[in-house]
N, CA, C and O atoms as a GROMACS GRO file, in nm:
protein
  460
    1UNK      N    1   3.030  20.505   5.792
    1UNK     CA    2   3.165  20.558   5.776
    1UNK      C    3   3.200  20.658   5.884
    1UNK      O    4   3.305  20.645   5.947
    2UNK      N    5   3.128  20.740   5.905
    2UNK     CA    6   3.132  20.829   6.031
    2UNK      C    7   3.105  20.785   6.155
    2UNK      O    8   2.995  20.731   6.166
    3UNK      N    9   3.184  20.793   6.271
    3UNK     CA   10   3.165  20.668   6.356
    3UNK      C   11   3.131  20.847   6.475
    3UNK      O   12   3.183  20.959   6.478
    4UNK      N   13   3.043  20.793   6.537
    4UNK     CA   14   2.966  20.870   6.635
    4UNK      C   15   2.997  20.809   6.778
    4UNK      O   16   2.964  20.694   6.807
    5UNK      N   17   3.060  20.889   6.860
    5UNK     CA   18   3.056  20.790   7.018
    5UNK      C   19   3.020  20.890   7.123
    5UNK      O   20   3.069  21.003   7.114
    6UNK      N   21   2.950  20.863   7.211
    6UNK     CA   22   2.903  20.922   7.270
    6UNK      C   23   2.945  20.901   7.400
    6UNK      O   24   2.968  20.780   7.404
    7UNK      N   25   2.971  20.953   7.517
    7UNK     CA   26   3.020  20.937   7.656
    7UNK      C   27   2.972  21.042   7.771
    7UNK      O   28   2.914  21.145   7.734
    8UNK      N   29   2.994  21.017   7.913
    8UNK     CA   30   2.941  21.115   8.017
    8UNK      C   31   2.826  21.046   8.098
    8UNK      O   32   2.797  21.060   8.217
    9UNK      N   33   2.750  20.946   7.974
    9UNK     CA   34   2.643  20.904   8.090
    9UNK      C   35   2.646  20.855   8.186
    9UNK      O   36   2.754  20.806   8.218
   10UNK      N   37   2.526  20.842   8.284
   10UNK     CA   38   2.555  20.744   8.416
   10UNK      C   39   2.470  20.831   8.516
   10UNK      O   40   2.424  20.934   8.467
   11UNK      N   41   2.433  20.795   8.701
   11UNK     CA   42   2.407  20.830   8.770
   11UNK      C   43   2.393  20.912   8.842
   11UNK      O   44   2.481  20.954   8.916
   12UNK      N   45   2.296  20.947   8.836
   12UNK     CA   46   2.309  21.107   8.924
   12UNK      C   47   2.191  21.129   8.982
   12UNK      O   48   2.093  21.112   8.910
   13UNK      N   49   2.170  21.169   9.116
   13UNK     CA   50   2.109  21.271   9.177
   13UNK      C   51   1.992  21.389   9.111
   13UNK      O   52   2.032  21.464   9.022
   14UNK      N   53   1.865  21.399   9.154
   14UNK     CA   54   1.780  21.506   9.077
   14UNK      C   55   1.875  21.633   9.120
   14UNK      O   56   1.959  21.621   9.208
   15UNK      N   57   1.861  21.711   9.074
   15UNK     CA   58   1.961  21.862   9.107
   15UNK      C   59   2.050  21.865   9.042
   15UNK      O   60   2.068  21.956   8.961
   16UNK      N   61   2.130  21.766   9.060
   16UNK     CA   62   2.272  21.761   8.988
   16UNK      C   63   2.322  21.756   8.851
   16UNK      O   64   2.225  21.782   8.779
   17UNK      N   65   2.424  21.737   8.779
   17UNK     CA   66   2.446  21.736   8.683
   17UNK      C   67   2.568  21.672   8.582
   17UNK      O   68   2.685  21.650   8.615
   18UNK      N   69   2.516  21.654   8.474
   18UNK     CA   70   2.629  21.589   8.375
   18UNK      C   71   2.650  21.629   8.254
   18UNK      O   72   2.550  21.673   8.197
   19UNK      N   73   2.787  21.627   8.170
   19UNK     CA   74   2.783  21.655   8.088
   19UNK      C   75   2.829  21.560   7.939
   19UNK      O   76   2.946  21.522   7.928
   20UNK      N   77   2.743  21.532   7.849
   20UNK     CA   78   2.727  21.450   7.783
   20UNK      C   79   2.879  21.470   7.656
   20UNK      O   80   2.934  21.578   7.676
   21UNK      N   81   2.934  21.404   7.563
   21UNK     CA   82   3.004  21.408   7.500
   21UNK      C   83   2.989  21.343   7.364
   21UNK      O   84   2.946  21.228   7.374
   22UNK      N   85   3.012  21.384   7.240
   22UNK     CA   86   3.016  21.289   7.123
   22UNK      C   87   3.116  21.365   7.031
   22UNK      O   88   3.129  21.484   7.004
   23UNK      N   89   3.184  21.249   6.994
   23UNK     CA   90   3.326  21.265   6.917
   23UNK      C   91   3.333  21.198   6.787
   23UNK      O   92   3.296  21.081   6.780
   24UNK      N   93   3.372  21.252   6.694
   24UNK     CA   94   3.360  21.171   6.541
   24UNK      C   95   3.503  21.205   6.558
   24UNK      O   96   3.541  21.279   6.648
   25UNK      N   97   3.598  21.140   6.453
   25UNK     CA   98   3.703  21.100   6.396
   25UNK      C   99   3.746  21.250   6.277
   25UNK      O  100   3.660  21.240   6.189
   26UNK      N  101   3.830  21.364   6.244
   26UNK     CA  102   3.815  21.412   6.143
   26UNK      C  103   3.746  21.522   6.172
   26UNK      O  104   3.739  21.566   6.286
   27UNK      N  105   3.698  21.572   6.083
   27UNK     CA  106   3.623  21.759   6.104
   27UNK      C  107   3.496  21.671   6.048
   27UNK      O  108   3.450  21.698   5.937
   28UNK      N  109   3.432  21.549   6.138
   28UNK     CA  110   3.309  21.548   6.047
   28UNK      C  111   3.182  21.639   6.093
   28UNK      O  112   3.081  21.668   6.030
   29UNK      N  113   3.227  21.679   6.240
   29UNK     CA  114   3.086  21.811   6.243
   29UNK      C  115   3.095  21.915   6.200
   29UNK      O  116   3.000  21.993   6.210
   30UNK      N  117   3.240  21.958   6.123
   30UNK     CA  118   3.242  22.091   6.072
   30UNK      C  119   3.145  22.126   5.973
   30UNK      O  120   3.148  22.060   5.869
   31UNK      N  121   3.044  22.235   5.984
   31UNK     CA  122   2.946  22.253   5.852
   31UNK      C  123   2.826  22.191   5.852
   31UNK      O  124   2.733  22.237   5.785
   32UNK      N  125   2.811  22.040   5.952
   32UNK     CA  126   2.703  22.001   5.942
   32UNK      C  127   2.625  22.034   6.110
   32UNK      O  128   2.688  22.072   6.209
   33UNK      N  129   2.456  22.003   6.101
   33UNK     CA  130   2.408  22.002   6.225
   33UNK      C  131   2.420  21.877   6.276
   33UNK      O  132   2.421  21.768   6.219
   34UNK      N  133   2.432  21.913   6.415
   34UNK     CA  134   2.423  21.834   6.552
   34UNK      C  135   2.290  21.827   6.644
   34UNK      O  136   2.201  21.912   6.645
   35UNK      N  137   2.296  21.722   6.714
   35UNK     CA  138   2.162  21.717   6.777
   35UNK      C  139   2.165  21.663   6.911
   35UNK      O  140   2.277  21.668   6.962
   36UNK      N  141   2.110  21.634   6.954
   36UNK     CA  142   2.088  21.535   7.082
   36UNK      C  143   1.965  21.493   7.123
   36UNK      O  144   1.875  21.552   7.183
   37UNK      N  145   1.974  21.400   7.089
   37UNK     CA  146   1.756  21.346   7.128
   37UNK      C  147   1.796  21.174   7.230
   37UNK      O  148   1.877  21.082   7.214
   38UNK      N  149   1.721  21.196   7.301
   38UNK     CA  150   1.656  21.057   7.409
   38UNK      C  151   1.530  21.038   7.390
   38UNK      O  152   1.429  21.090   7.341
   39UNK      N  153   1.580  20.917   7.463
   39UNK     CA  154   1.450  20.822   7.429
   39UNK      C  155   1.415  20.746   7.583
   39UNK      O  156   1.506  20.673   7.622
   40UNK      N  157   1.316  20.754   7.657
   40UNK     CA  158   1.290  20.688   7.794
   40UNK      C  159   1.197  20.531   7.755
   40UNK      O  160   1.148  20.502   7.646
   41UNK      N  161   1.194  20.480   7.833
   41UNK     CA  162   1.148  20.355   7.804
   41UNK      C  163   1.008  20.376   7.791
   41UNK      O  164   0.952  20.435   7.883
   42UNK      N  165   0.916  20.323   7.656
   42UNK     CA  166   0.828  20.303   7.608
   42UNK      C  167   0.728  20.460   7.552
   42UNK      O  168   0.608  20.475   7.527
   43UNK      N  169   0.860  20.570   7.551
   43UNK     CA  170   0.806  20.640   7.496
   43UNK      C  171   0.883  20.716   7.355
   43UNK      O  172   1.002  20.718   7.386
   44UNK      N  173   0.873  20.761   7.254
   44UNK     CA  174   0.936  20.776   7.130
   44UNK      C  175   1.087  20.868   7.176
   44UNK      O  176   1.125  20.898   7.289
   45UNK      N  177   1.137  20.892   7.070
   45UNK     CA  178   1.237  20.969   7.039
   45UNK      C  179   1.213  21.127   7.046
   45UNK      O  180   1.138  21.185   6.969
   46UNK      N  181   1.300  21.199   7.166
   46UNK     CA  182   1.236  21.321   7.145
   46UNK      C  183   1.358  21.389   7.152
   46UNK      O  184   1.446  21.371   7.236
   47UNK      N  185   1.360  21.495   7.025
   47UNK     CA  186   1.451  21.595   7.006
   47UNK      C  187   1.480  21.701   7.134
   47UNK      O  188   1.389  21.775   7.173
   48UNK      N  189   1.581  21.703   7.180
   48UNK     CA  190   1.628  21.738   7.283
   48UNK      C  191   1.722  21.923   7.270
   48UNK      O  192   1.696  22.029   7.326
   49UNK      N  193   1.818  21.887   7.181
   49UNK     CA  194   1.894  22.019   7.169
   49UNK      C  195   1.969  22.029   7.020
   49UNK      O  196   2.011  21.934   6.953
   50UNK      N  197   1.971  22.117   7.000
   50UNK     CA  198   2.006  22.113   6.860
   50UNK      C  199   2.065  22.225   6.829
   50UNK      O  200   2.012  22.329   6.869
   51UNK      N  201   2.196  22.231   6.747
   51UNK     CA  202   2.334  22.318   6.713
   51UNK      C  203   2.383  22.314   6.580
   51UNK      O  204   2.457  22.226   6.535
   52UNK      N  205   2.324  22.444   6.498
   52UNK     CA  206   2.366  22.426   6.402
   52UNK      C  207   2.528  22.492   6.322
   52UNK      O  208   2.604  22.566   6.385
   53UNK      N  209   2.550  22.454   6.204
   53UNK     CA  210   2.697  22.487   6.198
   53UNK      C  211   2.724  22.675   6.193
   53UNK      O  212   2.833  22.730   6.177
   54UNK      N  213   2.605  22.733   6.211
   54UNK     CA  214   2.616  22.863   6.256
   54UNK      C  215   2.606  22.895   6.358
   54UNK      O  216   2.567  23.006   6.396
   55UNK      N  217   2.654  22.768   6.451
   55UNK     CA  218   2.615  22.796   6.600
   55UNK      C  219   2.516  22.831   6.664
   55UNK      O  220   2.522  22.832   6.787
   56UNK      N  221   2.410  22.864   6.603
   56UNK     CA  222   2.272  22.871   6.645
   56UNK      C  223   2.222  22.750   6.729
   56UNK      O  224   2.259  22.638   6.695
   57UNK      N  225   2.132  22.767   6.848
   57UNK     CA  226   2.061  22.643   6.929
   57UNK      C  227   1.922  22.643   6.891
   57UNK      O  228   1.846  22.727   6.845
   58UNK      N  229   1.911  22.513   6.927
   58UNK     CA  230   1.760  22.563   6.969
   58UNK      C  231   1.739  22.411   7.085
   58UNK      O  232   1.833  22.334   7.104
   59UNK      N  233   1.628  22.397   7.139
   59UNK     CA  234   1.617  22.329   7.262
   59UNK      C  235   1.479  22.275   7.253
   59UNK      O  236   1.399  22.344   7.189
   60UNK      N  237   1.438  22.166   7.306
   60UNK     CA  238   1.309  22.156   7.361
   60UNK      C  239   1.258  22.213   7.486
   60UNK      O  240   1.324  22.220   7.590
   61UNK      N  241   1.128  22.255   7.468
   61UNK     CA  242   1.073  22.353   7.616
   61UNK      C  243   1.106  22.265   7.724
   61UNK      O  244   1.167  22.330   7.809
   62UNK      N  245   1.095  22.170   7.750
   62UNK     CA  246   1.118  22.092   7.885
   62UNK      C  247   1.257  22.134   7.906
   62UNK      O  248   1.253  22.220   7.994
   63UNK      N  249   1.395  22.114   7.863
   63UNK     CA  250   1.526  22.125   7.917
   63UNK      C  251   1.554  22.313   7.923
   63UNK      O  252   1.630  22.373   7.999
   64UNK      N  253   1.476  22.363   7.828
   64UNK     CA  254   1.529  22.500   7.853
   64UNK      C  255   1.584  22.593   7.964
   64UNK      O  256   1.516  22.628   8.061
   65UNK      N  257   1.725  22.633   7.942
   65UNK     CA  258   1.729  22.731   8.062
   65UNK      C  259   1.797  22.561   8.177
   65UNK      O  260   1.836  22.580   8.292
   66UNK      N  261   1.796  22.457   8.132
   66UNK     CA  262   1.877  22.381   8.208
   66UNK      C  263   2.000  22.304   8.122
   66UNK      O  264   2.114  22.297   8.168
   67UNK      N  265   1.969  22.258   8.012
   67UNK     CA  266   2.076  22.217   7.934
   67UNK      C  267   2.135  22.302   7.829
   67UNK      O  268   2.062  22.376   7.763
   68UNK      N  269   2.251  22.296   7.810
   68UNK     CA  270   2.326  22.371   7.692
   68UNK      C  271   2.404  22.229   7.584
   68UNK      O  272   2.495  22.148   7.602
   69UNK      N  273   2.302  22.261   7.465
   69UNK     CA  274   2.434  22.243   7.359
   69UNK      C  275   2.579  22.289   7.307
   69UNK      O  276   2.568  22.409   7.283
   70UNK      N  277   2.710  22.246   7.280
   70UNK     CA  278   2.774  22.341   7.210
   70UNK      C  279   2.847  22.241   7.165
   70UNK      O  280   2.829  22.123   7.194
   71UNK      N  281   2.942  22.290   7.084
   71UNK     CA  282   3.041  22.229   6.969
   71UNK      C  283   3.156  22.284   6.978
   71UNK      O  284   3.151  22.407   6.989
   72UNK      N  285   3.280  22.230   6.978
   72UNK     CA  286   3.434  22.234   6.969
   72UNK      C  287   3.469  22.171   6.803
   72UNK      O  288   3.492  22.050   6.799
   73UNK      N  289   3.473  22.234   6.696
   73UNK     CA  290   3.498  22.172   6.585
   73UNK      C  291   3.642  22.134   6.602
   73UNK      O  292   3.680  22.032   6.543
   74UNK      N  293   3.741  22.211   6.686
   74UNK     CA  294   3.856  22.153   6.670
   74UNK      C  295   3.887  21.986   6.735
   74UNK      O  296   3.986  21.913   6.723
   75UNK      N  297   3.789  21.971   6.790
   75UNK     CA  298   3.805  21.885   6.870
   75UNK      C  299   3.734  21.786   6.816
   75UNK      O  300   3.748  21.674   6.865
   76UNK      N  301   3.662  21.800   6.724
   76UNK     CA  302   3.523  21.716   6.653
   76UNK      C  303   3.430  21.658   6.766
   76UNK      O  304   3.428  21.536   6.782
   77UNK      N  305   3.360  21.732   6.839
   77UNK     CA  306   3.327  21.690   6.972
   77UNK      C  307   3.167  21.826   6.971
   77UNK      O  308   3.178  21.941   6.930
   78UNK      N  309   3.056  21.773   7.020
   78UNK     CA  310   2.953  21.845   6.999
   78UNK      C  311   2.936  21.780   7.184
   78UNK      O  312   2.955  21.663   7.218
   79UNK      N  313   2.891  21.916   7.293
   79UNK     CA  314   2.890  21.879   7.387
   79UNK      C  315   2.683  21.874   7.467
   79UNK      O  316   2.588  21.919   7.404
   80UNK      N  317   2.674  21.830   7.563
   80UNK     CA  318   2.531  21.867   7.644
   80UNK      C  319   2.574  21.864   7.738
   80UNK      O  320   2.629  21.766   7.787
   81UNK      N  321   2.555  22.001   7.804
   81UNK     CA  322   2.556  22.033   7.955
   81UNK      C  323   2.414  22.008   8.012
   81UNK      O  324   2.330  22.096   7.994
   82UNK      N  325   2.386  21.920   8.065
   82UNK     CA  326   2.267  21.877   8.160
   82UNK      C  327   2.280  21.979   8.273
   82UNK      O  328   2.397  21.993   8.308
   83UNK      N  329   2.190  22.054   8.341
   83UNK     CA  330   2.202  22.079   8.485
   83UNK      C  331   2.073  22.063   8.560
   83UNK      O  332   1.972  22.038   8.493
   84UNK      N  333   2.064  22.073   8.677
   84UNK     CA  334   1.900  22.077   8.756
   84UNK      C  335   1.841  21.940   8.633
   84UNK      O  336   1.779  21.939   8.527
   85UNK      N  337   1.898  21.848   8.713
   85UNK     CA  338   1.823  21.749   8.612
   85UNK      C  339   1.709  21.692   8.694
   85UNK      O  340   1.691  21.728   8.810
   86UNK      N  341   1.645  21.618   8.645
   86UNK     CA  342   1.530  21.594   8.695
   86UNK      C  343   1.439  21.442   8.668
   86UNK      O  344   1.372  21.443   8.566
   87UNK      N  345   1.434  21.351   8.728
   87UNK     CA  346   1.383  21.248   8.725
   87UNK      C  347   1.296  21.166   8.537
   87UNK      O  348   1.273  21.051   8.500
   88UNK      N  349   1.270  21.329   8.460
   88UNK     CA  350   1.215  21.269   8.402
   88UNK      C  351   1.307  21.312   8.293
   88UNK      O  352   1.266  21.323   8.177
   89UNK      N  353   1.420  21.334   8.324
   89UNK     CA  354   1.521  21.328   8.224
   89UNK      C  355   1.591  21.198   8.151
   89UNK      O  356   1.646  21.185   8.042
   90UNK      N  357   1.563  21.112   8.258
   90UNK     CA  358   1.622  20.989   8.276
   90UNK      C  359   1.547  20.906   8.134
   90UNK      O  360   1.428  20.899   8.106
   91UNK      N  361   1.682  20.841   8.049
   91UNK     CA  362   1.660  20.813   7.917
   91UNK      C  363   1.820  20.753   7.868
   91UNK      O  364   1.924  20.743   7.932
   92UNK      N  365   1.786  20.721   7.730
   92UNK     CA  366   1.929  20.741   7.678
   92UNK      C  367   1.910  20.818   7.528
   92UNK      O  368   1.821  20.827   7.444
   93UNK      N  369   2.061  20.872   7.549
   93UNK     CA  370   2.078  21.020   7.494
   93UNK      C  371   2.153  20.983   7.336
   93UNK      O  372   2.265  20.930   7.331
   94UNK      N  373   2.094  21.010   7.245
   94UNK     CA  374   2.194  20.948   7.131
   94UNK      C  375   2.238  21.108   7.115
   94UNK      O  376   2.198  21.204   7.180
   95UNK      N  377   2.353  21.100   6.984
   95UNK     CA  378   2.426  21.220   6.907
   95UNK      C  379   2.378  21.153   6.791
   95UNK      O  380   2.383  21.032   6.771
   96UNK      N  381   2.318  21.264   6.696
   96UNK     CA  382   2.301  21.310   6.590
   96UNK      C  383   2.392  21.373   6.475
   96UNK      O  384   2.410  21.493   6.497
   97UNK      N  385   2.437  21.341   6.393
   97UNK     CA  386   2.523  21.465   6.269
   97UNK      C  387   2.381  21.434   6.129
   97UNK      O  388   2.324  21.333   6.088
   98UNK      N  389   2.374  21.550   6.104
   98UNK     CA  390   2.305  21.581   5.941
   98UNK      C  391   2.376  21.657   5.887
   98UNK      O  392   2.436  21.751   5.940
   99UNK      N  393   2.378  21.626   5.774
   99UNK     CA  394   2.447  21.705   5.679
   99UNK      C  395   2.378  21.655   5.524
   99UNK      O  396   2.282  21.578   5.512
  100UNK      N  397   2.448  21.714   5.420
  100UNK     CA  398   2.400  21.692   5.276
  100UNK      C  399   2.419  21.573   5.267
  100UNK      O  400   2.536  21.535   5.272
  101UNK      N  401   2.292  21.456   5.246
  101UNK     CA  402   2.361  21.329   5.209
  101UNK      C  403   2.398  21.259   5.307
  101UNK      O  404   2.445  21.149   5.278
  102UNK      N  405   2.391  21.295   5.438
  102UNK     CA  406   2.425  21.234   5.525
  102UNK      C  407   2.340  21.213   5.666
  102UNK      O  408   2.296  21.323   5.699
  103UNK      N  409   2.301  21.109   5.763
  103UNK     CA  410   2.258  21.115   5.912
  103UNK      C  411   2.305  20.998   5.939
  103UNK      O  412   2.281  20.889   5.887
  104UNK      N  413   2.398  21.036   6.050
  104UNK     CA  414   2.416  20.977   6.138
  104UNK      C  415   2.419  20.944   6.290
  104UNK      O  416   2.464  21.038   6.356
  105UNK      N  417   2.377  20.817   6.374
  105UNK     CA  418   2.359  20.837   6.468
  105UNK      C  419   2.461  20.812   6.576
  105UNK      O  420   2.509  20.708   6.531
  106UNK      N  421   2.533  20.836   6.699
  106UNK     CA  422   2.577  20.725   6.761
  106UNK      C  423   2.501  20.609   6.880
  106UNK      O  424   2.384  20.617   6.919
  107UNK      N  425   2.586  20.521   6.916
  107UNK     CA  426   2.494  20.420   7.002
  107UNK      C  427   2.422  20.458   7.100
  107UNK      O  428   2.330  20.382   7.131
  108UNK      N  429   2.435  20.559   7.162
  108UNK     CA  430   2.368  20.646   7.280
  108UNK      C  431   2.476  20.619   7.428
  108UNK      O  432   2.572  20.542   7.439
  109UNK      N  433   2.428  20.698   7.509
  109UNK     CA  434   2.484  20.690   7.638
  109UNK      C  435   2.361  20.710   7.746
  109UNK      O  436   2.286  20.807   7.735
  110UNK      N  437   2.343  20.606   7.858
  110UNK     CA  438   2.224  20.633   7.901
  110UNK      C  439   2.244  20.716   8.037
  110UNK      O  440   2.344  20.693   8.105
  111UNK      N  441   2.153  20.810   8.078
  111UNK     CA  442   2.132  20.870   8.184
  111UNK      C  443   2.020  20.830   8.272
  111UNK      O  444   1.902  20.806   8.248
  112UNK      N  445   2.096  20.830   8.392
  112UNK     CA  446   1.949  20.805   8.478
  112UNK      C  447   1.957  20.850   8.567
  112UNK      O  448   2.059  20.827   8.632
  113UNK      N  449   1.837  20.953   8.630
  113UNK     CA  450   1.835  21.065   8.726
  113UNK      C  451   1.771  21.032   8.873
  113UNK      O  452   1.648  21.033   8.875
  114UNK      N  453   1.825  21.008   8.974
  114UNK     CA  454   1.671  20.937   9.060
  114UNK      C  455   1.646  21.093   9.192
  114UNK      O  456   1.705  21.199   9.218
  115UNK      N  457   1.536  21.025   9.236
  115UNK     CA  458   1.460  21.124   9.280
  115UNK      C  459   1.521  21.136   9.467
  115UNK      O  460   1.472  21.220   9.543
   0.00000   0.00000   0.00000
């Protein structure tokens, strides 16, 4: 029911940077957490950045100090600022919503960083 879309991915340069996008329909991130986790080829799902509805972050040690989570509830839009990216960033990036009763994912958007 909650439709998750995600946008921003694509090509880039190590150094450089992008910024990722996911948009639901409605205030559906209002109140609930957000996430952002990738996945690189042949290795699992790894939690990436994470924003909860108290605005609190938290990050995995690898992106720290280079990517930022944040959220626009007016906008229903939870954002990732990638920067100084780096070859082994390169993956695709799904959006996350949890809430009571609820997870959802969207289709992902893939990034790929070359050296």
């Amino acid at each position: 029911q909650v439709q998750l879309v995600e946008s921003g991915g694509g090509l880039v340069q190590a150094g450089g940077s992008l910024r990722l996008s996911c948009a639901a329909p409605g205030n559906s991130f209002i109140g609930n957490t957000m996430g952002w986790y990738r996945q690189a080829p042949g290795k699992q799902r790894e939690l990436v950045a994470t924003i909860f509805s108290t605005g609190t972050t938290d990050y995995a040690e690898s992106v720290k100090g280079r990517f930022t989570i944040s959220r626009d509830n007016a906008k229903n839009t939870v954002y990732l600022q990638m920067n100084s990216l780096k070859p082994d960033d390169t993956a695709v990036y799904h959006c996350n919503l949890q809430g009571v009763g609820m997870n959802y994912w969207g289709k992902g958007t893939p990034v790929t960083v070359s050296s």
